[in-house]
Backbone bond lengths (Angstrom), bond angles and torsions (degrees), N, CA, C in turn:
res aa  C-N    CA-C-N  psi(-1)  N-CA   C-N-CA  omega(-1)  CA-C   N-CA-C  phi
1 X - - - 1.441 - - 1.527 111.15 -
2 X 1.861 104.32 -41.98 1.597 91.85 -168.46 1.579 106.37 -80.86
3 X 1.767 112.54 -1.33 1.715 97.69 176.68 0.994 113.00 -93.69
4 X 1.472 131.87 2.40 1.315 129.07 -164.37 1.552 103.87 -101.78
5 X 1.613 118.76 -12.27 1.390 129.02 -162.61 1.850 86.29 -113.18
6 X 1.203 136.34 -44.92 1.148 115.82 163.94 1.800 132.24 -75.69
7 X 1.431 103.43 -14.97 1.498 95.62 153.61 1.614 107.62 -88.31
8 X 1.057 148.42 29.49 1.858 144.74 132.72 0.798 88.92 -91.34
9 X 1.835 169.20 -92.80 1.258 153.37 -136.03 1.194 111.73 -53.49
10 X 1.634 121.84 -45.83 1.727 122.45 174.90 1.769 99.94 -58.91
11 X 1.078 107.95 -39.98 1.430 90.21 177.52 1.427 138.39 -70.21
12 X 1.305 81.81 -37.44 1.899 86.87 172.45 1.434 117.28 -80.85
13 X 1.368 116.90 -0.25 1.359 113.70 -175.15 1.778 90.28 -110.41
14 X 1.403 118.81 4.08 1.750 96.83 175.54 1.629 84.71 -102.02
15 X 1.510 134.99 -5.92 1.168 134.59 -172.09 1.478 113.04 -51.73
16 X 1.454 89.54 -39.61 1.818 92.39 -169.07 1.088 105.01 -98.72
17 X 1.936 120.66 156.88 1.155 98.73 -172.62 1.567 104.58 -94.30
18 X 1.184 143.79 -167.80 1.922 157.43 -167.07 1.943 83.54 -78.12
19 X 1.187 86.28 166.65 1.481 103.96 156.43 1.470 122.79 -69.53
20 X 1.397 94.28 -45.66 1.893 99.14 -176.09 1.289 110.75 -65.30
21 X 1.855 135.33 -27.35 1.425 122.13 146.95 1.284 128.80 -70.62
22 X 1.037 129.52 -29.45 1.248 119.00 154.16 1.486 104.00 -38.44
23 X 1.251 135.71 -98.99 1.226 159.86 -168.95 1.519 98.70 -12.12
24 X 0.929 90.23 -70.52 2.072 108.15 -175.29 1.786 100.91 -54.24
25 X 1.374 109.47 -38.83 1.853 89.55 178.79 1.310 102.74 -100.65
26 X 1.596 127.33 -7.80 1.735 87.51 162.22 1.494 107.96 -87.91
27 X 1.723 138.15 -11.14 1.114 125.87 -178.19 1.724 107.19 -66.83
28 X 1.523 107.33 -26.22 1.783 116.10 179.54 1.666 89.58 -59.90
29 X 1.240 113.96 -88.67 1.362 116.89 -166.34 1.666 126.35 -39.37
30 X 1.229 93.94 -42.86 1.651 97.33 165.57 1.564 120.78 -43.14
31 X 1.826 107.50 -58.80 1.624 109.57 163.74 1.389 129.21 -68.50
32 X 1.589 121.23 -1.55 1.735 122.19 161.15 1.271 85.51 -73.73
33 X 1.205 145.77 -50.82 1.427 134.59 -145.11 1.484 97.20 -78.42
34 X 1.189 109.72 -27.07 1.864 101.71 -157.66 1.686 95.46 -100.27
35 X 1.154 136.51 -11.02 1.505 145.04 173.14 1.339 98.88 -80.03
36 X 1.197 106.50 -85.88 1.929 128.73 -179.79 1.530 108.50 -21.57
37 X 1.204 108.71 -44.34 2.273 114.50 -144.14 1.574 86.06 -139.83
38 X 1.132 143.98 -71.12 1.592 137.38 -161.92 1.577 116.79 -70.08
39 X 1.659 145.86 -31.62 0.911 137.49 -155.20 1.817 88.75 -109.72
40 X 1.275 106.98 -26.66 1.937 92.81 -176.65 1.339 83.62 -77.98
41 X 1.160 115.18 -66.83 2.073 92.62 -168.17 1.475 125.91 -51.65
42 X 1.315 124.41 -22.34 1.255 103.45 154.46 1.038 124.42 -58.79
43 X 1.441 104.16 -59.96 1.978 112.30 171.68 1.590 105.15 -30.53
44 X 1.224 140.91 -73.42 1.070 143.30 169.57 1.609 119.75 -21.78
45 X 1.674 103.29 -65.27 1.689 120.66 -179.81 2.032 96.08 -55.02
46 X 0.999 118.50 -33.63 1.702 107.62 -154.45 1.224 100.90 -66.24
47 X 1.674 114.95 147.30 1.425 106.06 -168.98 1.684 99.76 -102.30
48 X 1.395 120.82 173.89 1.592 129.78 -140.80 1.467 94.90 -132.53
49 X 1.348 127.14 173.19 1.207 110.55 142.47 1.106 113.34 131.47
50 X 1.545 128.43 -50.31 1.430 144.41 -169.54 1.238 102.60 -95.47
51 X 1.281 123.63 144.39 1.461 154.08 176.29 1.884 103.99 -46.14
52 X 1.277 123.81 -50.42 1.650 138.88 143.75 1.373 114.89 -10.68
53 X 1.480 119.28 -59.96 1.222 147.24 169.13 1.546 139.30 -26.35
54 X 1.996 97.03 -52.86 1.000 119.03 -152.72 1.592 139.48 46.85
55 X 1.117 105.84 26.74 1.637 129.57 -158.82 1.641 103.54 -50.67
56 X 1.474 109.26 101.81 1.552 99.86 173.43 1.803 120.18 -50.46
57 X 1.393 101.41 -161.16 1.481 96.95 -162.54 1.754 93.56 -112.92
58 X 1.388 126.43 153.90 1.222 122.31 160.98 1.815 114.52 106.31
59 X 1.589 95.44 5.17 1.549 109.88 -172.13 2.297 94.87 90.46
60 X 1.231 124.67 -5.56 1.409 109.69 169.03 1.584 117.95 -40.41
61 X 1.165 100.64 143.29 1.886 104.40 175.86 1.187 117.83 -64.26
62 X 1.265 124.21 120.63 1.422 136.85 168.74 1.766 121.22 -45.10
63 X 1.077 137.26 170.23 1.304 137.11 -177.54 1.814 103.60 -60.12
64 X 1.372 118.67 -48.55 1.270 120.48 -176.83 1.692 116.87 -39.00
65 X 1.861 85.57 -51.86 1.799 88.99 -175.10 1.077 115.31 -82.10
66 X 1.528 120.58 -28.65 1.639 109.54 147.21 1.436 144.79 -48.69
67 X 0.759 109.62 -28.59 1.791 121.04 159.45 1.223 112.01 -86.93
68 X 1.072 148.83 6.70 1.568 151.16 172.40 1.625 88.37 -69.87
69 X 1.775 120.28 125.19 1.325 148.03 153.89 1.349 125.29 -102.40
70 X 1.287 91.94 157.00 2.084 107.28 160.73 1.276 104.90 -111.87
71 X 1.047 155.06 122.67 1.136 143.21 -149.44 1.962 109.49 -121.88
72 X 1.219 84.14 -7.94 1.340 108.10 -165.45 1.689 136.31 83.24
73 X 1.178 130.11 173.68 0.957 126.08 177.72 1.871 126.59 -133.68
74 X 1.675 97.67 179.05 1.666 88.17 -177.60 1.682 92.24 -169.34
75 X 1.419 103.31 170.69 1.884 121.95 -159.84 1.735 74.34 -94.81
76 X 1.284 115.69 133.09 1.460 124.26 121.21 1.423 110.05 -122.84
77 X 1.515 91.39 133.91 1.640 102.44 -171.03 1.671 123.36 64.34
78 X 1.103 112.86 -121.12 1.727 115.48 162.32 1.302 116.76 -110.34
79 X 1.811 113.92 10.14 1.014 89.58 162.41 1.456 136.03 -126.59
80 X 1.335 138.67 -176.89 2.119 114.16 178.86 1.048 84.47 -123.73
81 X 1.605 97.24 127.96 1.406 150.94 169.07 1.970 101.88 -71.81
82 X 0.913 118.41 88.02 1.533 129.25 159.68 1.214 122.52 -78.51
83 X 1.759 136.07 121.35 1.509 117.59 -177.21 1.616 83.31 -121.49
84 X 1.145 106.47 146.14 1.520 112.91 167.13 2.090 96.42 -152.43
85 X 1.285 89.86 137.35 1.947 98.95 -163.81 1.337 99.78 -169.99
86 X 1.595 104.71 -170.84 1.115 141.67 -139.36 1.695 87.18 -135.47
87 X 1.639 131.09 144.08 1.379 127.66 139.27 1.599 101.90 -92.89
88 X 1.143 129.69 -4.23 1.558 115.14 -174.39 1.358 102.91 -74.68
89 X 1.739 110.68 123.20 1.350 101.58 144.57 1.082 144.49 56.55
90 X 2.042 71.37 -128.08 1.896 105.96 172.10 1.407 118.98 -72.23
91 X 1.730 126.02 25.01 1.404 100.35 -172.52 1.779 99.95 -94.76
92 X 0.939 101.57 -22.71 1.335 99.14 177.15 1.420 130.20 -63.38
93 X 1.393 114.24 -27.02 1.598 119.69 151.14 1.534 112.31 -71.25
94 X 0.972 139.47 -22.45 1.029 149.63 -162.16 2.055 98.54 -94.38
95 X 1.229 111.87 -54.49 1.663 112.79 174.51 1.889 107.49 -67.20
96 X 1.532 99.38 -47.24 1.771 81.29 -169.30 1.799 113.55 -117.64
97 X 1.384 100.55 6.71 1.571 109.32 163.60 1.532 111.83 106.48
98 X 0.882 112.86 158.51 1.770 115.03 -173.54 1.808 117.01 -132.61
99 X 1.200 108.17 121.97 1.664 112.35 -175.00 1.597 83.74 -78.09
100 X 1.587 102.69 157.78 1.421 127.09 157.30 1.601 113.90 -8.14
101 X 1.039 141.88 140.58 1.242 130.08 131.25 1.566 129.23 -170.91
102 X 1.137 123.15 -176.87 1.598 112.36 -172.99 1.142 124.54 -98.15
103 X 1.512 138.31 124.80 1.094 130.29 -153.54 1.501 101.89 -118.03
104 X 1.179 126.82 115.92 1.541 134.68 -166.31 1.847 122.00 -96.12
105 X 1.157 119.49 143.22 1.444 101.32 -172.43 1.913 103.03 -72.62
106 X 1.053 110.10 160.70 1.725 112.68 -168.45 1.379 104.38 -125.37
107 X 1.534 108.77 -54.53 1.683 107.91 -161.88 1.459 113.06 -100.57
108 X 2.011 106.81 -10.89 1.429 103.14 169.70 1.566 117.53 -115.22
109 X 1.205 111.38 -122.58 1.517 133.92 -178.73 1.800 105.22 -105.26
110 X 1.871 93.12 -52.08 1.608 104.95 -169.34 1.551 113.37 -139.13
111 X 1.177 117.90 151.66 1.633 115.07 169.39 1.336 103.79 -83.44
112 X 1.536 113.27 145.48 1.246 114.91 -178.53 1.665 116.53 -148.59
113 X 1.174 118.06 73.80 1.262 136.46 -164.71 1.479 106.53 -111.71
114 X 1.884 137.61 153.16 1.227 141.73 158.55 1.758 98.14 -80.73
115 X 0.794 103.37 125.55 1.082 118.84 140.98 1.587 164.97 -125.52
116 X 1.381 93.76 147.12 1.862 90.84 -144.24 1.531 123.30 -63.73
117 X 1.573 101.07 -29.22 1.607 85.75 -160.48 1.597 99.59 -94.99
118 X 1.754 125.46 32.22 1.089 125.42 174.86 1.901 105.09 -132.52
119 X 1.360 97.30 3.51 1.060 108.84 176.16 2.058 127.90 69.92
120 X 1.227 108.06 -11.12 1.346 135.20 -162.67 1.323 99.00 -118.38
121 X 1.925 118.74 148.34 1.301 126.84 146.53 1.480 106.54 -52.36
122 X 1.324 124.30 153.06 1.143 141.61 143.20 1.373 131.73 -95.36
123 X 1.567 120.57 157.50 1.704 112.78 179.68 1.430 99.04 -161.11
124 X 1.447 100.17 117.09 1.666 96.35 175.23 1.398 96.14 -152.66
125 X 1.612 107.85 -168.72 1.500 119.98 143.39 1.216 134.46 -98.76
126 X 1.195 119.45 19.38 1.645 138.27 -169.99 1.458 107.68 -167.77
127 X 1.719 91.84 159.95 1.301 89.20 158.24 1.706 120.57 175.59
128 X 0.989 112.59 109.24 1.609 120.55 -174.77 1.433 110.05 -25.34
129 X 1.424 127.70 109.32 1.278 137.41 177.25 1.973 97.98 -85.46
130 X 1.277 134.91 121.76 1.807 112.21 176.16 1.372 129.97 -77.96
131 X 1.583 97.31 0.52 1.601 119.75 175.90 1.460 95.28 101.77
132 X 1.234 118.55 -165.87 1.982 145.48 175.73 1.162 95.80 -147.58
133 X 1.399 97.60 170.21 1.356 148.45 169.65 1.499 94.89 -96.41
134 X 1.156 117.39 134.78 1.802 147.79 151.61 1.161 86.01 -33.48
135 X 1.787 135.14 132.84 1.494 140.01 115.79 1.491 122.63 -119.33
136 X 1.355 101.35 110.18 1.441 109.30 -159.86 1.338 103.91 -79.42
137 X 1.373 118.19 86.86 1.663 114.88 168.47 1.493 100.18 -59.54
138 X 1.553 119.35 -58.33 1.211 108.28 -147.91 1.785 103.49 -83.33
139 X 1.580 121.23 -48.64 1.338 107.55 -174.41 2.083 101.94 -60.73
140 X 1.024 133.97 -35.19 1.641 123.54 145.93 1.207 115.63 -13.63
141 X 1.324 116.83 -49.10 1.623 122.81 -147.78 1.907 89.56 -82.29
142 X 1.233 98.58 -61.62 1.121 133.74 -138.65 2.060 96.49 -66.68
143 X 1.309 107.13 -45.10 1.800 138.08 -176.92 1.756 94.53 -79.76
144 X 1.552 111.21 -24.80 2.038 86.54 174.96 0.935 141.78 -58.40
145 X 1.671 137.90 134.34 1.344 127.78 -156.54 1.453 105.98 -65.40
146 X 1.543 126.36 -22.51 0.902 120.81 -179.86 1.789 126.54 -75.52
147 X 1.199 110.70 -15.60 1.409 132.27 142.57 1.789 121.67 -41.57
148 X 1.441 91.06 -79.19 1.254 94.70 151.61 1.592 152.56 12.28
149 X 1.509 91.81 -92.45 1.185 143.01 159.50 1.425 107.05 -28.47
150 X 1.553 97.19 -92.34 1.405 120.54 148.00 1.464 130.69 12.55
151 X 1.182 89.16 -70.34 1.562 118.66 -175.97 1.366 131.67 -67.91
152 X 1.836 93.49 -36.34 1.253 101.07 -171.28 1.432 105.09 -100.05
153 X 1.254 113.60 -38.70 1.541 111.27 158.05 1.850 133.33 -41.05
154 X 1.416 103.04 -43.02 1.411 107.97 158.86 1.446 120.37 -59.56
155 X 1.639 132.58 -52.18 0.973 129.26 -165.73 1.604 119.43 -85.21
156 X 1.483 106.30 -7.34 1.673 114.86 158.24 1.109 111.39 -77.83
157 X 1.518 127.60 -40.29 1.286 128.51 -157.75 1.757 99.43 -74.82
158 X 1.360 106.43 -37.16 1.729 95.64 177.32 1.232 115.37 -89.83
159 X 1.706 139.25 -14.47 1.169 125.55 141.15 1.534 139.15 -44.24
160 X 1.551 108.88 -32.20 0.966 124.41 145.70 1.827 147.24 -43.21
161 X 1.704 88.18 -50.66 1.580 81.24 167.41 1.864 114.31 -112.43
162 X 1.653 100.71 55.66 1.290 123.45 167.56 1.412 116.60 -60.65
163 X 0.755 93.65 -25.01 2.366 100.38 179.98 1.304 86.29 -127.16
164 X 1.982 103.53 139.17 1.325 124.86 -166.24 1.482 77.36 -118.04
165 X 1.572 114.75 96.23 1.531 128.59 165.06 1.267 116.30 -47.33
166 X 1.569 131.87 -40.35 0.983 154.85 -158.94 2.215 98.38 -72.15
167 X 0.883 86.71 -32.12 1.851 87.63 -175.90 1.352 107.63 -88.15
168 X 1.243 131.07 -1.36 1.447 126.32 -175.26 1.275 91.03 -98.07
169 X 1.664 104.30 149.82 1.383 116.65 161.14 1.553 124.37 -73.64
């Protein structure tokens, strides 16, 4: 009697899967979601336009939306750590906004950029940046319901197939 009740306990306990699979397919699914749905909508959200940019011609993606990543992710603690970004720079003035400031030449003699809203190249060793406004491509990206969505649908769906039905007798 008692082997016949501990071979059903071995079974129902290989039924479910460990924590660490769990873990590993919602951290998988979490990054389809954040590849798939979060990095084109940023790409999408990033704004175009400025000389900074390098904005190809024809509506082509500018340097910003070209550097848009998934960087991947990982569990600390209970929770997954997702990075999805930019290595440029300027994206970070560009996501949460930039006060005034002076922007100095570094790697030459002079900065030497056209610029637009004066209509003329420029050439100096400085030069009054007037700051931005915050445009959150990425927390945008990141806050869409369709993200969301996403998200929450993945992480039911693998709570869901927590017991491998298939191994029970």
């Amino acid at each position: 009697m008692f082997d016949g009740l501990k071979n059903q306990t071995d079974k129902v306990r290989r039924a479910f899967k460990s924590e660490d699979e769990i873990r590993r397919e919602i951290g998988e699914s979490i990054d389809d979601v954040m590849e798939d749905v979060v990095v084109p909508q940023a790409k999408k959200n990033a704004p175009v336009g400025d000389q900074m940019d390098h904005t190809g011609k024809d509506g082509q993606p500018g340097d910003l939306q070209r550097s848009i990543r998934y960087g991947g992710g990982y569990w600390r603690d209970d929770r997954y750590v997702a990075r999805v970004g930019s290595n440029l720079e300027y994206a970070e003035a560009i996501e949460k906004g930039a006060q005034p400031h002076e922007i100095k030449a570094q790697d030459a003699e002079f900065l030497h950029f056209y610029w637009e809203n004066e209509g003329k190249y420029f050439r100096g060793k400085s030069v009054m940046h007037p700051g931005n406004e915050a445009q959150y491509f990425l927390a945008d990206a990141i806050n869409d319901p369709d993200v969301e969505d996403g998200l929450q649908k993945a992480v039911v769906s693998d709570y869901e197939h927590t017991i491998r039905f298939d191994q029970i007798d």
